[in-house]
Backbone as XML, in Angstrom:
<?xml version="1.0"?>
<chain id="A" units="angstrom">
  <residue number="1" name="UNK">
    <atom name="N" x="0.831" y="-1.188" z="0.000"/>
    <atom name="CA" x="0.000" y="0.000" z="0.000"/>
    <atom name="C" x="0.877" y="1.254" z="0.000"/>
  </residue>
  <residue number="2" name="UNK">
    <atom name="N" x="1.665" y="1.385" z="0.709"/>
    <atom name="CA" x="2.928" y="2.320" z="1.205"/>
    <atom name="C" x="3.290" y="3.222" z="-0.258"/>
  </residue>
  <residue number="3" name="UNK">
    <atom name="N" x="3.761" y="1.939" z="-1.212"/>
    <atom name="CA" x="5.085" y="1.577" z="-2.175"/>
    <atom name="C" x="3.708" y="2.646" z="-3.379"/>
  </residue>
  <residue number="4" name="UNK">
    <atom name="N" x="2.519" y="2.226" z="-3.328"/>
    <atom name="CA" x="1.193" y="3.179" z="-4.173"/>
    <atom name="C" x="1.146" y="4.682" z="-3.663"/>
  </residue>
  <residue number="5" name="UNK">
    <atom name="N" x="1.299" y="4.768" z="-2.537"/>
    <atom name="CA" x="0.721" y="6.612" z="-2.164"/>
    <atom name="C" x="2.611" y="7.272" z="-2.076"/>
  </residue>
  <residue number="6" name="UNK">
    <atom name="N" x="2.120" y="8.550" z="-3.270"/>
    <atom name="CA" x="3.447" y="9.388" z="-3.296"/>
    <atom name="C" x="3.382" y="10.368" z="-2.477"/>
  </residue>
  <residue number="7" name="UNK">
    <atom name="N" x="3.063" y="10.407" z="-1.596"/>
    <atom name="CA" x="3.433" y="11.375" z="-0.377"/>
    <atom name="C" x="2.862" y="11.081" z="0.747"/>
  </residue>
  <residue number="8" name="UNK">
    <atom name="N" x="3.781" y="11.347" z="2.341"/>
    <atom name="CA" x="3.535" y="10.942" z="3.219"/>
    <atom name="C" x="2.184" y="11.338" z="3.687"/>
  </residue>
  <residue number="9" name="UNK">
    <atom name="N" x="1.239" y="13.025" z="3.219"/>
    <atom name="CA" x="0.172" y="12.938" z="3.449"/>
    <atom name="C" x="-1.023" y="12.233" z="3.412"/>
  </residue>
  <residue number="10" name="UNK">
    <atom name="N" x="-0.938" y="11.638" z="2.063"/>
    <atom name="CA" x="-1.551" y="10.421" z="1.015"/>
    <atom name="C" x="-1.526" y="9.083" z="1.712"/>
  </residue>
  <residue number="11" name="UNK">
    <atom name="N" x="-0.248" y="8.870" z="2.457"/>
    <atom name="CA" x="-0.190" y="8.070" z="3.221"/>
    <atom name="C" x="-0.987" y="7.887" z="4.661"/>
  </residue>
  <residue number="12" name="UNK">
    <atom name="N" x="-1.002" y="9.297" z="5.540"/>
    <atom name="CA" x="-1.766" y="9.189" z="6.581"/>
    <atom name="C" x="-2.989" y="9.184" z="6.406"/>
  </residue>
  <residue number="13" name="UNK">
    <atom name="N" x="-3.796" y="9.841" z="4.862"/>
    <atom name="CA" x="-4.998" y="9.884" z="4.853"/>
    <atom name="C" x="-5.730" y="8.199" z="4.549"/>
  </residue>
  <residue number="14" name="UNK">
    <atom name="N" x="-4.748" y="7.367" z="3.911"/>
    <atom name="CA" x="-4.997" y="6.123" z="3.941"/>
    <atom name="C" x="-5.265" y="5.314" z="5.156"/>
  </residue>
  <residue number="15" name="UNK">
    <atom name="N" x="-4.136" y="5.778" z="6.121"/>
    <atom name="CA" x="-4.406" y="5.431" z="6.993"/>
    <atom name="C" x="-5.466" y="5.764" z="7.816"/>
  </residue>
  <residue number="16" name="UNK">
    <atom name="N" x="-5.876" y="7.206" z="8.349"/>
    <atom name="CA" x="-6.603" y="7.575" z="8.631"/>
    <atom name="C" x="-8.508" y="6.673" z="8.084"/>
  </residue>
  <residue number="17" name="UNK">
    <atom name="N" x="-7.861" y="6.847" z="6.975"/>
    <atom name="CA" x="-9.389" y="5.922" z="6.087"/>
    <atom name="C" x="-9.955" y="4.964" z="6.925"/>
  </residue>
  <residue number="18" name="UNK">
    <atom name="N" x="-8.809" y="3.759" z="6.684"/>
    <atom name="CA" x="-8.554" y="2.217" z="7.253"/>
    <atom name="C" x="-9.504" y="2.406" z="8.621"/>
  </residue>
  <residue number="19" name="UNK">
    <atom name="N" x="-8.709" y="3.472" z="9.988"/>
    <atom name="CA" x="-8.995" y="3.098" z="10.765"/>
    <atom name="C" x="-10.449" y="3.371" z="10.991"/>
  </residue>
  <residue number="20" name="UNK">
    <atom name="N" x="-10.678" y="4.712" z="10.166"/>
    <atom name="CA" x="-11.872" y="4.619" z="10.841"/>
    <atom name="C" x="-13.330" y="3.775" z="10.315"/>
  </residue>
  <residue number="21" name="UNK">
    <atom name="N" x="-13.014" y="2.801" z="9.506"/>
    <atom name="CA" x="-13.659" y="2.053" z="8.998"/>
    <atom name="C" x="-13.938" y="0.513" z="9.752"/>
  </residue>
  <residue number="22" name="UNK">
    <atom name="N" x="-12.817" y="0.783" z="10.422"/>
    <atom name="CA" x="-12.346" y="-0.148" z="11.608"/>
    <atom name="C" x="-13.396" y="-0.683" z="12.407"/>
  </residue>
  <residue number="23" name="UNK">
    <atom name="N" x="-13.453" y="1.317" z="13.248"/>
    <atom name="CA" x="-13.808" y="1.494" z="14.321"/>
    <atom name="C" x="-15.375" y="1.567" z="13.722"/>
  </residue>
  <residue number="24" name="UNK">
    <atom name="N" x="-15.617" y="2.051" z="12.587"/>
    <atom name="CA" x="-17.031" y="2.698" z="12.716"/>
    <atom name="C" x="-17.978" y="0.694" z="12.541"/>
  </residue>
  <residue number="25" name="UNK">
    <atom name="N" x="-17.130" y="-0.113" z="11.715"/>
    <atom name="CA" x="-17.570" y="-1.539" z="11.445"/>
    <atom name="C" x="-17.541" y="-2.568" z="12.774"/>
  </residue>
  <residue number="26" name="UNK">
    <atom name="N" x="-16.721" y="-2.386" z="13.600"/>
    <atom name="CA" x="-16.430" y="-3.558" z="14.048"/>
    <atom name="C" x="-16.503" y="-2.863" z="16.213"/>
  </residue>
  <residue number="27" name="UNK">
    <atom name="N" x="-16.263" y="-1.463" z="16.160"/>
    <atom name="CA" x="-16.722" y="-1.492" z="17.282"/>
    <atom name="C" x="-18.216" y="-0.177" z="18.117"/>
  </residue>
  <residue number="28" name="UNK">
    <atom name="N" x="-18.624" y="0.471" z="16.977"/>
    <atom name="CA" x="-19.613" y="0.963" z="16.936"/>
    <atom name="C" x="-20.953" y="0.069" z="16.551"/>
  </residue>
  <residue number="29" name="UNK">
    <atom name="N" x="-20.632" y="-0.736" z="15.560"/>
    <atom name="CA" x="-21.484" y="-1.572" z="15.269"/>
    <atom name="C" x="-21.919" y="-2.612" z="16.160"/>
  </residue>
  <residue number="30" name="UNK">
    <atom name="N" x="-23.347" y="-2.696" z="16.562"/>
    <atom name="CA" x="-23.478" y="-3.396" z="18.015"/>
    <atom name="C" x="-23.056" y="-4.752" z="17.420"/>
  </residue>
  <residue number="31" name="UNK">
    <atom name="N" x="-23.238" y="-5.086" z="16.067"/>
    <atom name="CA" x="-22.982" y="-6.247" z="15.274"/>
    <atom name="C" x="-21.572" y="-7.151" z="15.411"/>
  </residue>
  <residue number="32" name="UNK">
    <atom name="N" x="-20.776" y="-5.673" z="15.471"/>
    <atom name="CA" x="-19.100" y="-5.916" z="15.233"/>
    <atom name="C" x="-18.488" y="-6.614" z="16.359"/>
  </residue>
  <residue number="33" name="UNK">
    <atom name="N" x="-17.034" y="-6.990" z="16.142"/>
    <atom name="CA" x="-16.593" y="-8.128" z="17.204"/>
    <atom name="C" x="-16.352" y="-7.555" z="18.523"/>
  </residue>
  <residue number="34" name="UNK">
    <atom name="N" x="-15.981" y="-6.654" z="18.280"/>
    <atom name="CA" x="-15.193" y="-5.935" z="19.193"/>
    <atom name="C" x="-16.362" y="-4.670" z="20.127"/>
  </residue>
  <residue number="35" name="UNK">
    <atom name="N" x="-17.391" y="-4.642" z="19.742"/>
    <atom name="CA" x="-18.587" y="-3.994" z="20.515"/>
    <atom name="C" x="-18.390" y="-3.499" z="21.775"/>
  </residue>
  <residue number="36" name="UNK">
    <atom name="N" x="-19.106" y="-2.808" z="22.423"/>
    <atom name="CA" x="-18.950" y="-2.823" z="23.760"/>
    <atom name="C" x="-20.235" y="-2.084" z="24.712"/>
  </residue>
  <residue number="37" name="UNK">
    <atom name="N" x="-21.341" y="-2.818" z="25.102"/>
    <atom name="CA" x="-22.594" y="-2.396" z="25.440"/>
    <atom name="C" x="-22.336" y="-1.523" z="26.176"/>
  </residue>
  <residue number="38" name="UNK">
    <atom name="N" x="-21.586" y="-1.599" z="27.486"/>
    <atom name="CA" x="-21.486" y="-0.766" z="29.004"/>
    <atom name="C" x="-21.781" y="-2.392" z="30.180"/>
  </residue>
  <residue number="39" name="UNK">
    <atom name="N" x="-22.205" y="-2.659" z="29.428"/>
    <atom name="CA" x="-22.458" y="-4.446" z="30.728"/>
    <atom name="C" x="-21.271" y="-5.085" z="30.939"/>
  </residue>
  <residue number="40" name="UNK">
    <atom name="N" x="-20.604" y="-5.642" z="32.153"/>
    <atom name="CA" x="-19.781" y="-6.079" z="32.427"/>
    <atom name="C" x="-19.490" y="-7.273" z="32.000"/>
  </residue>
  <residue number="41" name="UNK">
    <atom name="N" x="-18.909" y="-7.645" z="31.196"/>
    <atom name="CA" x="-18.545" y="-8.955" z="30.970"/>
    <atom name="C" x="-17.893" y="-10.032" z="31.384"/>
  </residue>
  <residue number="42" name="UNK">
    <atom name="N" x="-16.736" y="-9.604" z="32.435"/>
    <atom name="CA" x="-15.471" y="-10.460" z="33.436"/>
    <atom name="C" x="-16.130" y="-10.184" z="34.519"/>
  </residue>
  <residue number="43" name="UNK">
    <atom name="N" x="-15.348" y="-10.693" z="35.196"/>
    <atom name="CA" x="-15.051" y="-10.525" z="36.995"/>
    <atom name="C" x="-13.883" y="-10.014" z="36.768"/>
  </residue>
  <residue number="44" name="UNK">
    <atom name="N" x="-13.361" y="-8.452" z="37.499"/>
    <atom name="CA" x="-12.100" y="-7.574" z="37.508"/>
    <atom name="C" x="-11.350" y="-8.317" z="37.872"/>
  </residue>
  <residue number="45" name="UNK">
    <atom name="N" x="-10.097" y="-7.992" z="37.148"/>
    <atom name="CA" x="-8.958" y="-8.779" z="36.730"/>
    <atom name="C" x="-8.250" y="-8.613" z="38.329"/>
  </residue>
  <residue number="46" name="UNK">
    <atom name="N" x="-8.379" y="-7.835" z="39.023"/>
    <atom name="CA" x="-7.927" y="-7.649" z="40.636"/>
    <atom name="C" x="-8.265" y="-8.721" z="41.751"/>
  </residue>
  <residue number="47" name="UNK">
    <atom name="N" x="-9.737" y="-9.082" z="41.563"/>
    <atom name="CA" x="-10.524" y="-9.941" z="42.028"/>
    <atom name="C" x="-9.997" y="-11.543" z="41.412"/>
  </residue>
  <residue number="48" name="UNK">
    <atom name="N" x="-9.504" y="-11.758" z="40.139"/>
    <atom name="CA" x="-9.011" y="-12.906" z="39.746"/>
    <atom name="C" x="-7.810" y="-13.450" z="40.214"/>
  </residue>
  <residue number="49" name="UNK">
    <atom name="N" x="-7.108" y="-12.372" z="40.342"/>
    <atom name="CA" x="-5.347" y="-12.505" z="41.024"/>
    <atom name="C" x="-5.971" y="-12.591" z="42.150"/>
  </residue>
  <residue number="50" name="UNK">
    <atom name="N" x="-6.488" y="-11.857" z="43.078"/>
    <atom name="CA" x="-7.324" y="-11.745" z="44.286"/>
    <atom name="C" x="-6.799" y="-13.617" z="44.405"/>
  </residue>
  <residue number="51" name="UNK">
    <atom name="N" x="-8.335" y="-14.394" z="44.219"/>
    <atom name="CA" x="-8.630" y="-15.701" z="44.183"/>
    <atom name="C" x="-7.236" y="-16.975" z="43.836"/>
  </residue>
  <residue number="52" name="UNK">
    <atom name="N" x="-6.385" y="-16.384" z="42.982"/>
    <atom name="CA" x="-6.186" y="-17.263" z="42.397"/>
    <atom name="C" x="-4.332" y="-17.133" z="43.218"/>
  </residue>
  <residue number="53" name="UNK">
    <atom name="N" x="-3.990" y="-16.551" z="43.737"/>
    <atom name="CA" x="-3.262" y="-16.168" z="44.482"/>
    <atom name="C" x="-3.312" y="-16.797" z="45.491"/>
  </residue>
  <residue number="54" name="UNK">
    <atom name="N" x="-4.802" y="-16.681" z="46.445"/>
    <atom name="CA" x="-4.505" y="-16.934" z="47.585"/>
    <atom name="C" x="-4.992" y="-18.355" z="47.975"/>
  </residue>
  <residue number="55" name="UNK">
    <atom name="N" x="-5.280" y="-18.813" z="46.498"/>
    <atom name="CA" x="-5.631" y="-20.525" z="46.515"/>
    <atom name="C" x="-4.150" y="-21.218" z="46.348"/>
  </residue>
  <residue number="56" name="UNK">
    <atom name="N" x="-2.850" y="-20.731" z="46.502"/>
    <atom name="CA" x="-1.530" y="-21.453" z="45.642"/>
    <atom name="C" x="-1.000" y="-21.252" z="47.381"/>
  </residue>
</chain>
């Protein structure tokens, strides 16, 4: 992709493109993988070391 855009601006706007196609597909999209409602999904990673620590 790089070796196609003749100037480094050309270059960030590519980039720029990419990401936000990224973000607008895959984590705006309630669809996309990477989503994120506001609902907790784990048990805090503090609470895991917590447990798993003081079982050894």
């Amino acid at each position: 992709m790089r070796d196609n855009l003749t100037t480094h601006k050309e270059f960030i706007a590519a980039v720029q493109e990419q990401l936000m196609g990224f973000i607008n597909e895959e984590i705006l999209d309630p669809k996309g993988e990477f989503y994120y409602d506001g609902n907790t999904i784990h048990k805090s990673l503090a609470s895991e070391i917590t447990t798993t620590t003081s079982k050894s």
